[in-house]
N, CA, C and O atoms as a Tripos MOL2 file, in Angstrom:
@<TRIPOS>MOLECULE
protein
  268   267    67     0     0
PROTEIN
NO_CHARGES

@<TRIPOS>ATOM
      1 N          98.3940 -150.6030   38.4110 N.3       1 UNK1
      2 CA         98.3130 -149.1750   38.1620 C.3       1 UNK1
      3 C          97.3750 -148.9050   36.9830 C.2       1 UNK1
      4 O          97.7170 -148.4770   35.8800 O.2       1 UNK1
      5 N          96.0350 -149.2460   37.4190 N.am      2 UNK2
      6 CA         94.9250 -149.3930   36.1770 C.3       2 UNK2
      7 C          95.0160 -147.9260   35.8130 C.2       2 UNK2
      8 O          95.6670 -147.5430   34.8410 O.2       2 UNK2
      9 N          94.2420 -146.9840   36.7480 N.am      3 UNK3
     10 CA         94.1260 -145.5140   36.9070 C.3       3 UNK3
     11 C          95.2710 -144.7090   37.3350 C.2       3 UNK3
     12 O          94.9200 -143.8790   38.1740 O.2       3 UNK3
     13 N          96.3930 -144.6680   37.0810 N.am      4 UNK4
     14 CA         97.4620 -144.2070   37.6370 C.3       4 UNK4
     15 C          98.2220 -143.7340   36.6240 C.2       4 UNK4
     16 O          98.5280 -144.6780   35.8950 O.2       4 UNK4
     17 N          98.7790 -142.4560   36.1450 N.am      5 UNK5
     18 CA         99.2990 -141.8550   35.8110 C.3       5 UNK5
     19 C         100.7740 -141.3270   36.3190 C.2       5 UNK5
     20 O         100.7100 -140.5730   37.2900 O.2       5 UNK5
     21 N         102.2120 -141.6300   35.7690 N.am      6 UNK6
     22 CA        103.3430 -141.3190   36.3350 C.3       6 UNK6
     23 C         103.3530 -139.4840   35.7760 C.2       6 UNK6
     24 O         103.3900 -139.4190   34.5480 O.2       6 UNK6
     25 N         103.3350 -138.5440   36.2470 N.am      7 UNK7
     26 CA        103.7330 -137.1330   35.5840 C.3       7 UNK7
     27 C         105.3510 -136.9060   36.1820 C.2       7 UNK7
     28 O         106.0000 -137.1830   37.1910 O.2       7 UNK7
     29 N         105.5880 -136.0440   34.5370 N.am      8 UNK8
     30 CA        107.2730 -135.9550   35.1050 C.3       8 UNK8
     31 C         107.0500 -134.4610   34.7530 C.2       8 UNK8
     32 O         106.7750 -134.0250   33.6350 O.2       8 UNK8
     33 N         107.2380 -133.6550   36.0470 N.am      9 UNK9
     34 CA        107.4440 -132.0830   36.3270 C.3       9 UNK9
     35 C         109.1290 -131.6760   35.7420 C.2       9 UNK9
     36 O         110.0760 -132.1140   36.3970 O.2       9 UNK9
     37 N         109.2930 -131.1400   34.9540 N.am     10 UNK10
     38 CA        110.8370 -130.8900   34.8580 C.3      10 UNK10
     39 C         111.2080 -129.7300   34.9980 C.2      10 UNK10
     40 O         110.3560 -129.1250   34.3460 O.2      10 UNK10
     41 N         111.9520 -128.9190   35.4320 N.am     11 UNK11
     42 CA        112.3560 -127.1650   35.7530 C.3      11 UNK11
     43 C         113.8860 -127.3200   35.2180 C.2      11 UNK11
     44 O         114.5810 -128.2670   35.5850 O.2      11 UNK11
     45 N         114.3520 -126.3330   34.3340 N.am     12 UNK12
     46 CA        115.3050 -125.6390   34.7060 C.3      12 UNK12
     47 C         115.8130 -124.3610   35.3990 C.2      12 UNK12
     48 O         115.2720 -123.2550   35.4200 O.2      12 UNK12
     49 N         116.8840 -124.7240   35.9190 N.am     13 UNK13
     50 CA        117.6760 -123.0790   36.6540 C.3      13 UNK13
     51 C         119.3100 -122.7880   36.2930 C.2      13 UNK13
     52 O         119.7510 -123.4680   35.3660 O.2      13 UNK13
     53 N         120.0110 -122.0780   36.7790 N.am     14 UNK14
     54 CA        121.2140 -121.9230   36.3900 C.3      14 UNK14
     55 C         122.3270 -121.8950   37.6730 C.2      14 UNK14
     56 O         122.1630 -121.1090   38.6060 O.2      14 UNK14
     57 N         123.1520 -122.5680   37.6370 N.am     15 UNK15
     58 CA        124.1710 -122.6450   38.9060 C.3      15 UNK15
     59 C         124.3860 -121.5280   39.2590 C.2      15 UNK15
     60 O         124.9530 -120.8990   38.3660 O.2      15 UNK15
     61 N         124.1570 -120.8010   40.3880 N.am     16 UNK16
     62 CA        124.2840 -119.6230   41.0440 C.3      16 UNK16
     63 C         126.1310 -119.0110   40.7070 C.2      16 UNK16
     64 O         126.7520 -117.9530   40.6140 O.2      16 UNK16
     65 N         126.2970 -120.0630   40.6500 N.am     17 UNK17
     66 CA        128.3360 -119.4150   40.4260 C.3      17 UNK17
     67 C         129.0570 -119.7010   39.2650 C.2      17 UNK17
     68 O         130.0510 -119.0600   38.9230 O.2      17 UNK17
     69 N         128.4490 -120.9220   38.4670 N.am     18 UNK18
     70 CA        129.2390 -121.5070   37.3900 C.3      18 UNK18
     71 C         128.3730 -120.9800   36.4380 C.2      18 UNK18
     72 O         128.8930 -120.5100   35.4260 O.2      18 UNK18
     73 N         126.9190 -120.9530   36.5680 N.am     19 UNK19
     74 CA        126.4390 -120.5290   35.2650 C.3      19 UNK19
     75 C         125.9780 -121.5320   34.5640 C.2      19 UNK19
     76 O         125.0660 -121.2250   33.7970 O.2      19 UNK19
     77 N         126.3090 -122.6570   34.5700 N.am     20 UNK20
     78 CA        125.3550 -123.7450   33.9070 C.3      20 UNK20
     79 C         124.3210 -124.1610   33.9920 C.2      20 UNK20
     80 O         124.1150 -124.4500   35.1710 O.2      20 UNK20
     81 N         123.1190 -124.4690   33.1050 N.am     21 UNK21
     82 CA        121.6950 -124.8960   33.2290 C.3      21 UNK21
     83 C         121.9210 -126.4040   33.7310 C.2      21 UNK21
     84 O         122.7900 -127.1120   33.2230 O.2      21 UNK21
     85 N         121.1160 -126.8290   34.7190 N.am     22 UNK22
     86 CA        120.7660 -127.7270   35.4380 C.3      22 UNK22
     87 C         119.3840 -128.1210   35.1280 C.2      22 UNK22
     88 O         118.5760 -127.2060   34.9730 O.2      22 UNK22
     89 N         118.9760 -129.3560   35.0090 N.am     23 UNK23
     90 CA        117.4860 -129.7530   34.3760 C.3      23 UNK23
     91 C         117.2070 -130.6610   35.7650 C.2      23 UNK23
     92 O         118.0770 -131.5020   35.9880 O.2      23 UNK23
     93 N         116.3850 -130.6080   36.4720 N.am     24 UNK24
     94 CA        115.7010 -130.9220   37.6480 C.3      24 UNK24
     95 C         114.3000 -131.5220   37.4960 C.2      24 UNK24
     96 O         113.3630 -130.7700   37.2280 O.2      24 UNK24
     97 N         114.1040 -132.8570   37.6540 N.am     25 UNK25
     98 CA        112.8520 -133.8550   37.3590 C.3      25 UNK25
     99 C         112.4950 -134.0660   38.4270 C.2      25 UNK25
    100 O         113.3530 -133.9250   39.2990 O.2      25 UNK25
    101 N         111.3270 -134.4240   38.7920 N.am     26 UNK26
    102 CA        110.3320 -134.3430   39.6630 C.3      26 UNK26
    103 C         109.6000 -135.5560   39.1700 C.2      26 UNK26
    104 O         109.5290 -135.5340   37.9410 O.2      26 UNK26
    105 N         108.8390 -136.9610   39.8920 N.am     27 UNK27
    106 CA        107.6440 -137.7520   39.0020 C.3      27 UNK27
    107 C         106.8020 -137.4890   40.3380 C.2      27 UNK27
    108 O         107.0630 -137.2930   41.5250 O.2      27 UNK27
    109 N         105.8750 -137.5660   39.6930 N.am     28 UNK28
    110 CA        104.7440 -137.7710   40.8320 C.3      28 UNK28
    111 C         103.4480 -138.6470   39.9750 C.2      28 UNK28
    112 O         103.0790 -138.5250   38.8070 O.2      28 UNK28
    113 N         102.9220 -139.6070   41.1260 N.am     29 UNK29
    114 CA        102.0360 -140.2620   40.8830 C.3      29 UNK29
    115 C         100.7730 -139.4700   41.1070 C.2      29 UNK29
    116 O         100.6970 -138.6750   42.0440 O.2      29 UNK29
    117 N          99.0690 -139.8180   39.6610 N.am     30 UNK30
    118 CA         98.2280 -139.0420   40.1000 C.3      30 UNK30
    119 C          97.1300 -140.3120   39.5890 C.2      30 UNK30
    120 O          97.3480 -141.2030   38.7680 O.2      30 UNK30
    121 N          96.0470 -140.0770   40.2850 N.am     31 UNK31
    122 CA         95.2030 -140.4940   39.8820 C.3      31 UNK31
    123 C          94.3450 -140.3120   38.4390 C.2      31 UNK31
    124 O          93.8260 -139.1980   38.3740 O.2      31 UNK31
    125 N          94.1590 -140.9330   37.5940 N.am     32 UNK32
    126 CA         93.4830 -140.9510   36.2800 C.3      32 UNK32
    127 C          92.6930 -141.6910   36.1290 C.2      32 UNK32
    128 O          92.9390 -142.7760   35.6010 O.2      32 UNK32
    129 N          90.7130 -141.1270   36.8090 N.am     33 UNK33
    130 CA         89.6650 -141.8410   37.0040 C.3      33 UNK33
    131 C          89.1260 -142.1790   35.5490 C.2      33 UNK33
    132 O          88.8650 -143.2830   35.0710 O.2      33 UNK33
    133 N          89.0270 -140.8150   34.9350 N.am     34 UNK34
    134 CA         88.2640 -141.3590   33.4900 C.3      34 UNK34
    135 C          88.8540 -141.7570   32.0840 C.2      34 UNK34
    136 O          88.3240 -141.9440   30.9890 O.2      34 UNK34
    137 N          90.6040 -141.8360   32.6900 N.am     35 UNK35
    138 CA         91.3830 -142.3910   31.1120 C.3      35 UNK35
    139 C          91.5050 -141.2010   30.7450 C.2      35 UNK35
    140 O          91.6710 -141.1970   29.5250 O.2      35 UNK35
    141 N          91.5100 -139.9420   31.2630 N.am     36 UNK36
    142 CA         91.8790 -139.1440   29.6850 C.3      36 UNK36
    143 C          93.0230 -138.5680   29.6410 C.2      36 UNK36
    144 O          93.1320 -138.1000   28.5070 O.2      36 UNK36
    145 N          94.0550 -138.3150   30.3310 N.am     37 UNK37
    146 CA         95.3460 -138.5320   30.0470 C.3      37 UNK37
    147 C          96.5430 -139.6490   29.5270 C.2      37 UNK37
    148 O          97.3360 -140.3110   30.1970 O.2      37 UNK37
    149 N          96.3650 -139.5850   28.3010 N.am     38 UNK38
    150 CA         97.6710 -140.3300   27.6200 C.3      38 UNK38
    151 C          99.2670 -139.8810   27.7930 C.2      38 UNK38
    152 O          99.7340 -138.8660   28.3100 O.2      38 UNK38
    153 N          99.9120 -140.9900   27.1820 N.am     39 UNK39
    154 CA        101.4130 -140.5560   27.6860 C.3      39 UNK39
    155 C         102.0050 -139.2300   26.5540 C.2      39 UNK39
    156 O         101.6180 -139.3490   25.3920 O.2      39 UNK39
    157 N         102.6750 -138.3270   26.7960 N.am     40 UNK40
    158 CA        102.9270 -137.3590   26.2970 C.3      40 UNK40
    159 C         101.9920 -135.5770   26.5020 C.2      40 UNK40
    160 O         102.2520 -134.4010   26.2480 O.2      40 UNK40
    161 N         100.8070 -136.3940   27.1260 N.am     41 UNK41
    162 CA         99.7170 -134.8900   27.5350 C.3      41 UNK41
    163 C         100.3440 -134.0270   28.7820 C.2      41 UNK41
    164 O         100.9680 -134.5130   29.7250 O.2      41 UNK41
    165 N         100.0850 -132.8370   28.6080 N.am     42 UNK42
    166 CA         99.8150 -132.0370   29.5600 C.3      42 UNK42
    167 C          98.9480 -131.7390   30.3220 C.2      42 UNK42
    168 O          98.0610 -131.0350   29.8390 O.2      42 UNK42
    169 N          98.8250 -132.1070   31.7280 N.am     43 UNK43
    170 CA         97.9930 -132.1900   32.3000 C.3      43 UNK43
    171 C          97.8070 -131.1960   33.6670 C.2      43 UNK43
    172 O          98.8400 -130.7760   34.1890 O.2      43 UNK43
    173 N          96.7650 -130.8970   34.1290 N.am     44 UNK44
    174 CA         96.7100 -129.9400   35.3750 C.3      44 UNK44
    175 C          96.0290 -130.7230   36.0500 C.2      44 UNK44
    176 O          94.9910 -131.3200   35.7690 O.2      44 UNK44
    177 N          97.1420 -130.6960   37.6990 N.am     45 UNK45
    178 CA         96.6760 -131.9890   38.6030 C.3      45 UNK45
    179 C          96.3480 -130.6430   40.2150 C.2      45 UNK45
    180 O          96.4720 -129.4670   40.5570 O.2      45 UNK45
    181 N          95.9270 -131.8650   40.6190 N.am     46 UNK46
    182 CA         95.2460 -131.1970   41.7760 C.3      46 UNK46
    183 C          95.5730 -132.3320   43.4420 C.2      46 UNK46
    184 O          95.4700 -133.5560   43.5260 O.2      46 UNK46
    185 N          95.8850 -131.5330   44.3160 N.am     47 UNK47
    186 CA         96.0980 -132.5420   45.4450 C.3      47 UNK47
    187 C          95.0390 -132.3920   46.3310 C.2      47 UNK47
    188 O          94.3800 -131.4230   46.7070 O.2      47 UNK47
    189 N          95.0280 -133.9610   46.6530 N.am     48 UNK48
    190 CA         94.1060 -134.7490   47.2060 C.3      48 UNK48
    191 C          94.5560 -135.6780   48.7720 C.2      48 UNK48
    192 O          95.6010 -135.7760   49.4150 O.2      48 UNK48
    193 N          93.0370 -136.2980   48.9420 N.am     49 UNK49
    194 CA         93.5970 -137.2500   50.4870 C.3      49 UNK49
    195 C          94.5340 -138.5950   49.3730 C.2      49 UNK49
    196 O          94.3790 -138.9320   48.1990 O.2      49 UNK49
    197 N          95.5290 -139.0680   50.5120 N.am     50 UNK50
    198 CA         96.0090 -140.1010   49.8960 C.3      50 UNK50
    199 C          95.3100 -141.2150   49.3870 C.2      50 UNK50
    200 O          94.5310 -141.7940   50.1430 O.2      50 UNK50
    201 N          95.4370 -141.5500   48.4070 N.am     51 UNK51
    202 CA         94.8460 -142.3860   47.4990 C.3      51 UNK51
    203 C          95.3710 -143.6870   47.6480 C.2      51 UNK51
    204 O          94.6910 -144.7020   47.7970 O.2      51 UNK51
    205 N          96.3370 -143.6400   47.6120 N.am     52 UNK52
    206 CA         97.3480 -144.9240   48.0330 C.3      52 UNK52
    207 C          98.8810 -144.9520   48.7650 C.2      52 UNK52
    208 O          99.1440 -143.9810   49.4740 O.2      52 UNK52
    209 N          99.8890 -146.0020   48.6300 N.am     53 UNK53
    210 CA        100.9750 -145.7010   49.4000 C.3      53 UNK53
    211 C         101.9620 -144.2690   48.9440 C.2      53 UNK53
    212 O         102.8670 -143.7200   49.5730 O.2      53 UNK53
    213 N         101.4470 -143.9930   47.7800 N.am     54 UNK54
    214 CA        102.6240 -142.5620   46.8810 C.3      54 UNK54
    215 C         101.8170 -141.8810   46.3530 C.2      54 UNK54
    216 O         102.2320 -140.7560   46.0740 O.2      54 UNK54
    217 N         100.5640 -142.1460   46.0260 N.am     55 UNK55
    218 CA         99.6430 -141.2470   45.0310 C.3      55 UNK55
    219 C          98.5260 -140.0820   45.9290 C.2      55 UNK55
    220 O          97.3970 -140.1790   46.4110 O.2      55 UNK55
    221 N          99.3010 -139.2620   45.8490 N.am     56 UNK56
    222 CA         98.1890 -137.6230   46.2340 C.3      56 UNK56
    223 C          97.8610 -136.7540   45.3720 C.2      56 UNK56
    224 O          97.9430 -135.6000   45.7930 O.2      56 UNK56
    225 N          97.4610 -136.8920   44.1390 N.am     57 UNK57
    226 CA         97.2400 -136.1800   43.1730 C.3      57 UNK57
    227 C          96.3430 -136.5970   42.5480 C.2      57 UNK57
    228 O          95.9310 -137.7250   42.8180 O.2      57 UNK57
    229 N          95.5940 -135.6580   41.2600 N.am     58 UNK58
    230 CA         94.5480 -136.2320   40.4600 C.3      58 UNK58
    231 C          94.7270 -135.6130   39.2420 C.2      58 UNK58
    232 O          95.2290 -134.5010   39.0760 O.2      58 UNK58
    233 N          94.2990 -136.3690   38.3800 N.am     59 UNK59
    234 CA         94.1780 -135.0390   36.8310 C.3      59 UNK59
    235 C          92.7440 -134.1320   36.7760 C.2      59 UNK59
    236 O          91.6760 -134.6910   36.5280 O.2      59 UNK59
    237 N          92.8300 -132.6930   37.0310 N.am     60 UNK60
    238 CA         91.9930 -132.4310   36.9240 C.3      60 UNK60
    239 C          91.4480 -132.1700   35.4330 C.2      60 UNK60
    240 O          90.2410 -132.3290   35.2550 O.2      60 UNK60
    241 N          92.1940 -131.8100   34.4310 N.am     61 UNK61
    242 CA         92.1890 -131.7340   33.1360 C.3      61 UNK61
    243 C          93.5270 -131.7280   32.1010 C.2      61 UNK61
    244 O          94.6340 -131.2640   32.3730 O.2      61 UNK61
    245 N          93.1150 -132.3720   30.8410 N.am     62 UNK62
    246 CA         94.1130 -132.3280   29.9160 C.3      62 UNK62
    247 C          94.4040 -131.0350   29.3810 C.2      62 UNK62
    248 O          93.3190 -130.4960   29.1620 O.2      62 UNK62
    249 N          95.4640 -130.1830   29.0240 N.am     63 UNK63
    250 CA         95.8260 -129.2040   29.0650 C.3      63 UNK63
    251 C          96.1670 -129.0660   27.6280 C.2      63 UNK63
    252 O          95.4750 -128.4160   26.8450 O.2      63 UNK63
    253 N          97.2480 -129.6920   27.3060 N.am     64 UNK64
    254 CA         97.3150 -130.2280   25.8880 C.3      64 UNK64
    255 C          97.7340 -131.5310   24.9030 C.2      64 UNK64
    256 O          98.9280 -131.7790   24.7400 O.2      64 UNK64
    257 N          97.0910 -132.0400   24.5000 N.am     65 UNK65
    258 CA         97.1180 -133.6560   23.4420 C.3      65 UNK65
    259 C          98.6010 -133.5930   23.5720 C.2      65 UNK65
    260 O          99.2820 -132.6680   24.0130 O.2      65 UNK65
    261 N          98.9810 -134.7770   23.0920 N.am     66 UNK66
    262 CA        100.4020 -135.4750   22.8110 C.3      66 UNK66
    263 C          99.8630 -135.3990   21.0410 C.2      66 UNK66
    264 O          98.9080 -135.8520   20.4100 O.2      66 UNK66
    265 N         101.0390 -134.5860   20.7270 N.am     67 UNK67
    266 CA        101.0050 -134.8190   19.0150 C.3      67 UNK67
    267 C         101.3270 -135.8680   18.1120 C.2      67 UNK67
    268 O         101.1830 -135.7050   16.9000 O.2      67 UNK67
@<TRIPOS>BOND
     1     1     2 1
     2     2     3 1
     3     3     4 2
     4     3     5 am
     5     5     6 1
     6     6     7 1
     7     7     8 2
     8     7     9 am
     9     9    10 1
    10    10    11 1
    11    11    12 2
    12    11    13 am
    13    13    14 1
    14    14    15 1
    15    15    16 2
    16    15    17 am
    17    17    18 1
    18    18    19 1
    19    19    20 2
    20    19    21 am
    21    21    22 1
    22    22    23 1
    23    23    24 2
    24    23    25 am
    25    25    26 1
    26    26    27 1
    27    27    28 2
    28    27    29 am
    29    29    30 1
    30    30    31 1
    31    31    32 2
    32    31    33 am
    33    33    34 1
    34    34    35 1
    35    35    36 2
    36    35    37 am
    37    37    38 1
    38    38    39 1
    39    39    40 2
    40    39    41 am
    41    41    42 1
    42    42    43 1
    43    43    44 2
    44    43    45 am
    45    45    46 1
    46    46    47 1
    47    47    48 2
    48    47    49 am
    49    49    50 1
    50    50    51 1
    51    51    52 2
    52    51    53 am
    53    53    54 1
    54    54    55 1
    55    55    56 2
    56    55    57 am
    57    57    58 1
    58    58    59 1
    59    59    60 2
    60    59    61 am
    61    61    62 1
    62    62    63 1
    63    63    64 2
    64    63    65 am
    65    65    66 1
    66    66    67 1
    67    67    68 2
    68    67    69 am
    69    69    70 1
    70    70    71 1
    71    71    72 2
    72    71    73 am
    73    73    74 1
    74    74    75 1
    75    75    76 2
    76    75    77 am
    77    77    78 1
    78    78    79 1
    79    79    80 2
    80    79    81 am
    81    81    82 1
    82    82    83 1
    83    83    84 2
    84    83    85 am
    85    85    86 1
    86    86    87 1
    87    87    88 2
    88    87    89 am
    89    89    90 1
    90    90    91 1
    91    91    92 2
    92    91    93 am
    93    93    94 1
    94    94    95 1
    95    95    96 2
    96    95    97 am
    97    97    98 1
    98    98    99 1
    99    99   100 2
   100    99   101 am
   101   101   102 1
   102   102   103 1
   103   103   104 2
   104   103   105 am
   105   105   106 1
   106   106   107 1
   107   107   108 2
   108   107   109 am
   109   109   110 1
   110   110   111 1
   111   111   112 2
   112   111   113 am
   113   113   114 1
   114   114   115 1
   115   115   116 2
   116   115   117 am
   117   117   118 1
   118   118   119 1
   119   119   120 2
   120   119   121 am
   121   121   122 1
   122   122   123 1
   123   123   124 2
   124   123   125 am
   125   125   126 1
   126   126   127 1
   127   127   128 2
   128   127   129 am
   129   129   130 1
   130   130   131 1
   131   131   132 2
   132   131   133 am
   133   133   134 1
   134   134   135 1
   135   135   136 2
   136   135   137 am
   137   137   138 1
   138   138   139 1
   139   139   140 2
   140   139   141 am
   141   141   142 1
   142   142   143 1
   143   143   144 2
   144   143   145 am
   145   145   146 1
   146   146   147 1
   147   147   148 2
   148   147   149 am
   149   149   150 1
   150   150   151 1
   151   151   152 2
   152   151   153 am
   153   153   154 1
   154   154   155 1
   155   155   156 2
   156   155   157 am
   157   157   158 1
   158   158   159 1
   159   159   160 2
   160   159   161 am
   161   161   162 1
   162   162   163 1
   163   163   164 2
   164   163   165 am
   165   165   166 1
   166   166   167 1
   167   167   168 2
   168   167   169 am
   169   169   170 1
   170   170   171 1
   171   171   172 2
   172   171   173 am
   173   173   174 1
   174   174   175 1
   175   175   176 2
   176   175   177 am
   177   177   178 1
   178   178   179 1
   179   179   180 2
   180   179   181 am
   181   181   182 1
   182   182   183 1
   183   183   184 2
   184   183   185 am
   185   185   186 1
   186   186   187 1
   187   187   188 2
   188   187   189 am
   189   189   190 1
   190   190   191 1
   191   191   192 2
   192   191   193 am
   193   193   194 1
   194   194   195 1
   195   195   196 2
   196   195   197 am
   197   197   198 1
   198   198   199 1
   199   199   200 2
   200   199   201 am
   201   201   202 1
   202   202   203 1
   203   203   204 2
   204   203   205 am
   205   205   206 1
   206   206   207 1
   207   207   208 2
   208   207   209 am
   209   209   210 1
   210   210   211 1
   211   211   212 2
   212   211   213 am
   213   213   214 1
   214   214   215 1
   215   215   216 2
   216   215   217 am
   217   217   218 1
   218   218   219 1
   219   219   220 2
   220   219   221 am
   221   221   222 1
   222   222   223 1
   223   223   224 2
   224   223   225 am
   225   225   226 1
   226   226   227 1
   227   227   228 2
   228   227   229 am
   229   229   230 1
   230   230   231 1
   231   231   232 2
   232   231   233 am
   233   233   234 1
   234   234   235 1
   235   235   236 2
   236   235   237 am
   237   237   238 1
   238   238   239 1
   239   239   240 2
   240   239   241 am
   241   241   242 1
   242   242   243 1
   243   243   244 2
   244   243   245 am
   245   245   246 1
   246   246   247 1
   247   247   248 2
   248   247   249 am
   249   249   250 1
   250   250   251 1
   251   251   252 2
   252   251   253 am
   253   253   254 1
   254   254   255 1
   255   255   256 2
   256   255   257 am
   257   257   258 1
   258   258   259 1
   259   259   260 2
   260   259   261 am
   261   261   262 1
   262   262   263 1
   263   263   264 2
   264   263   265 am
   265   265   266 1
   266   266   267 1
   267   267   268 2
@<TRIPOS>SUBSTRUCTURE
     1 UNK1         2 RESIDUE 1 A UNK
     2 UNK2         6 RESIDUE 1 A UNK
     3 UNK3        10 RESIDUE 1 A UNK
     4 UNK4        14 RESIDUE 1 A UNK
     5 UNK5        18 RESIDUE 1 A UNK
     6 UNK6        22 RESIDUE 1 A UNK
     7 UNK7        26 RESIDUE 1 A UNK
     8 UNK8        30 RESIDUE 1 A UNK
     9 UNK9        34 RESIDUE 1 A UNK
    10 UNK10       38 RESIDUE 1 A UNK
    11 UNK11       42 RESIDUE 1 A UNK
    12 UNK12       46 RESIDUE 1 A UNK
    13 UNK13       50 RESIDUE 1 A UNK
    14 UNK14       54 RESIDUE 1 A UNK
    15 UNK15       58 RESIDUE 1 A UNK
    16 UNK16       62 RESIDUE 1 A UNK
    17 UNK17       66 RESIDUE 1 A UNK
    18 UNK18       70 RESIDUE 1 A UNK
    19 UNK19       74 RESIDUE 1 A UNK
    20 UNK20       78 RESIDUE 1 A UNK
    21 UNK21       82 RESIDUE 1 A UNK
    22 UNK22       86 RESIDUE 1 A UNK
    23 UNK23       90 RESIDUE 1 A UNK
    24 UNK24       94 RESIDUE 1 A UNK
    25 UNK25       98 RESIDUE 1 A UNK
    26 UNK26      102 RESIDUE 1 A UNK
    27 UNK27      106 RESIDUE 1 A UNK
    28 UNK28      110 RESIDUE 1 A UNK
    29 UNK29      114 RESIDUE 1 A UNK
    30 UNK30      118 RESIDUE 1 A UNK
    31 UNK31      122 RESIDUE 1 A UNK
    32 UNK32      126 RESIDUE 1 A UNK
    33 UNK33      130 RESIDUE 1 A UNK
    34 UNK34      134 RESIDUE 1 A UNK
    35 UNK35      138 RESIDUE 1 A UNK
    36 UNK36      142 RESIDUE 1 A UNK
    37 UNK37      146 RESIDUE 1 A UNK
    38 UNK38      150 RESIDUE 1 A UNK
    39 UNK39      154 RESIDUE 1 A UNK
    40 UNK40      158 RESIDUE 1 A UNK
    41 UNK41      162 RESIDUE 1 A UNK
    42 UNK42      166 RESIDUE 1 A UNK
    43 UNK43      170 RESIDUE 1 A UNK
    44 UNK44      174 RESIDUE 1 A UNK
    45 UNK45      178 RESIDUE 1 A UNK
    46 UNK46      182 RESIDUE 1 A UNK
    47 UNK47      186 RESIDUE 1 A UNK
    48 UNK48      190 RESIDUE 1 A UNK
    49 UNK49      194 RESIDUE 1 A UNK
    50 UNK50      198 RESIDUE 1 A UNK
    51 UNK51      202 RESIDUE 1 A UNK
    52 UNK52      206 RESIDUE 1 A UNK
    53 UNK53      210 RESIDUE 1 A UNK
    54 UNK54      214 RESIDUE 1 A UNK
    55 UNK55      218 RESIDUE 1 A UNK
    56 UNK56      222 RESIDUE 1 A UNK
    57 UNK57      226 RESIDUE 1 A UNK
    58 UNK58      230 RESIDUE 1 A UNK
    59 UNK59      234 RESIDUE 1 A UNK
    60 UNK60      238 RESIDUE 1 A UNK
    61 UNK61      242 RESIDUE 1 A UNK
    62 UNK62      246 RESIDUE 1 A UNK
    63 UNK63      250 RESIDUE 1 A UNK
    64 UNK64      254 RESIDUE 1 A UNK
    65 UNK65      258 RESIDUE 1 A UNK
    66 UNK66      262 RESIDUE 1 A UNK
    67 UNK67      266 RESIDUE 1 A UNK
């Protein structure tokens, strides 16, 4: 996974009856041709032809640095 980037999408919502926040993760594999996403960035990905057996995505740009 030279070029491969794991992104973790996370959402919250609230139980329709109880009312409690629920935190809902998502990973998706993306392609990262030129290195410029590090771990902790925000990134805006874009879908693509399959790349490999799980990876349909790409980084199209870093959004914001990891502090």
């Amino acid at each position: 996974m030279m070029k491969t980037v794991v992104v973790r999408v996370e959402t919250t919502r609230r139980h329709p009856m109880y009312g409690k926040t629920l935190r809902h993760v998502l990973k998706f594999k993306a392609h990262n041709a030129a290195d410029q996403a590090k771990q902790g960035d925000r990134v805006l990905l874009e879908s693509t032809r399959p790349l490999s057996k799980d990876k349909r995505w790409r980084v199209v740009q870093v959004l914001e640095k990891a502090r």
